[in-house]
C-alpha positions as CSV (number, residue, x, y, z in Angstrom):
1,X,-4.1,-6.9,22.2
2,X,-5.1,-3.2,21.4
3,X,-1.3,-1.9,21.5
4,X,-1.0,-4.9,18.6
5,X,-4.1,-2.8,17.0
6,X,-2.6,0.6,17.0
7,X,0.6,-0.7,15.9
8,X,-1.8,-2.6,12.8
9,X,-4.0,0.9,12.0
10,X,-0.5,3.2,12.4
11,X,0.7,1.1,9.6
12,X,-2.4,1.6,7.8
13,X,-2.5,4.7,8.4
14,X,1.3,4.7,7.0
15,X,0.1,3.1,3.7
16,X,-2.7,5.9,3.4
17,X,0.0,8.6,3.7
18,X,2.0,6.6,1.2
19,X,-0.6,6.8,-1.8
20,X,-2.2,10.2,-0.3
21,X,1.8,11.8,-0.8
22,X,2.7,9.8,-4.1
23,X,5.8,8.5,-2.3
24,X,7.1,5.2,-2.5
25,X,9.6,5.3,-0.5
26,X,7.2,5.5,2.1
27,X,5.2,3.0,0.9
28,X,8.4,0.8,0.4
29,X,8.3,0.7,4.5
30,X,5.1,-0.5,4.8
31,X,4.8,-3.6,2.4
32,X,7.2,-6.9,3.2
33,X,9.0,-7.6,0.2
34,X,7.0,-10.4,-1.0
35,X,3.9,-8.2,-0.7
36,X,1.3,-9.2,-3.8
37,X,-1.9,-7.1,-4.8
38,X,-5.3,-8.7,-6.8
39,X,-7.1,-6.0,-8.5
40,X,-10.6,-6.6,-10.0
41,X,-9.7,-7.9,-13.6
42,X,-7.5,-10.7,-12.1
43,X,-4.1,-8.9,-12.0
44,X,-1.7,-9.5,-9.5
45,X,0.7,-6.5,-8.4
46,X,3.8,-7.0,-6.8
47,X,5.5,-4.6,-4.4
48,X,8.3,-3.3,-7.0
49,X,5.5,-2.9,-9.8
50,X,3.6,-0.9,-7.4
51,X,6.5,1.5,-6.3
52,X,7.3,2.1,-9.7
53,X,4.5,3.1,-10.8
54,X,3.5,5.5,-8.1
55,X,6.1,8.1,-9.0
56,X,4.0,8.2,-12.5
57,X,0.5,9.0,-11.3
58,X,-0.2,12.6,-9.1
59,X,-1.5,12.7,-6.1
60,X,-5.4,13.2,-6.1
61,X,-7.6,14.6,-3.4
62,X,-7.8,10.8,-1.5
63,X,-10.0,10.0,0.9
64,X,-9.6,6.6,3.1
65,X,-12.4,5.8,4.9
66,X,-12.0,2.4,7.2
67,X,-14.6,0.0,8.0
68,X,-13.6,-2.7,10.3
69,X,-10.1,-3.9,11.6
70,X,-8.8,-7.4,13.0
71,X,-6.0,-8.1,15.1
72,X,-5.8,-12.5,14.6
73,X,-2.5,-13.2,16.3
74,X,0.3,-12.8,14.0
75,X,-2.3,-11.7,10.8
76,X,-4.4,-9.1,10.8
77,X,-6.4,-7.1,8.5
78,X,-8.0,-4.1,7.9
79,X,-10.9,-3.4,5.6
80,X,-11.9,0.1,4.2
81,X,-12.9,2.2,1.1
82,X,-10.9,4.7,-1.1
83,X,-12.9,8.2,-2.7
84,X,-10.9,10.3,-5.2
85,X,-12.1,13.9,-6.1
86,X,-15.5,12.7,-3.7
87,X,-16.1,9.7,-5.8
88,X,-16.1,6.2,-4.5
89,X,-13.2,4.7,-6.0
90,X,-12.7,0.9,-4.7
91,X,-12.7,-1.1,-1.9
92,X,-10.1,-3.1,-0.3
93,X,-8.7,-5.6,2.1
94,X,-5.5,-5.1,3.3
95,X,-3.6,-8.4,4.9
96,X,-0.4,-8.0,7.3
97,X,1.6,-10.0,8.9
98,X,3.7,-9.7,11.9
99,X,7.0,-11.2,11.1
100,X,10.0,-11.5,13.8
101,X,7.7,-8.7,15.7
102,X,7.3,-6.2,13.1
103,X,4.0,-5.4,11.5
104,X,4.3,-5.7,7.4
105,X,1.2,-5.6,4.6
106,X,1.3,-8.7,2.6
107,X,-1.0,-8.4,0.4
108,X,-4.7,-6.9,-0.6
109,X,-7.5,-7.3,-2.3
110,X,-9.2,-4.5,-4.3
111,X,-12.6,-4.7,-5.6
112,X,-14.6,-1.9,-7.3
């Protein structure tokens, strides 16, 4: 079970990197294609939405902080909270999925 937990944070990990760098094409290979966000006024963001609009936005001083982490067979999910320029920015819940033995994000949930 923990080697299916480090392979879960390494990918979270991975995503931090992602938005910490700007760079979607990392981020591209850590979300399954039908990967879908909620955001705290109700939309819904879907993976190619989210890569595109990375490249627009610059890179802030991002700190990921996590809180707790889950390993439930094939799901797991992590849980954590994002600070920009030392300011609490939002909280999340990342989902992922272990598909055919690989560890994807499939989704998250962001609240303020």
């Amino acid at each position: 079970m923990s080697s299916e937990m480090d392979a879960v944070l390494a990918l979270d990990d991975a995503w931090n990197a992602a938005y910490h760098h700007g760079d979607p094409a990392r981020m591209a290979g850590v979300l399954a294609d039908d990967w879908l966000a909620f955001f705290p006024d109700g939309t819904a963001v879907f993976k190619a939405n989210l890569l595109a609009n990375m490249n627009r936005t610059p890179p802030r001083d991002l700190i990921f902080e996590r809180h707790a982490s889950r390993v439930y067979g094939d799901a797991a999910i992590t849980r954590g909270t994002l600070y920009a320029g030392g300011e609490r920015v939002q909280s999340f819940l990342r989902v992922y999925a272990r598909r055919e033995g690989q560890w994807q994000a499939v989704s998250v949930q962001v609240v303020p």
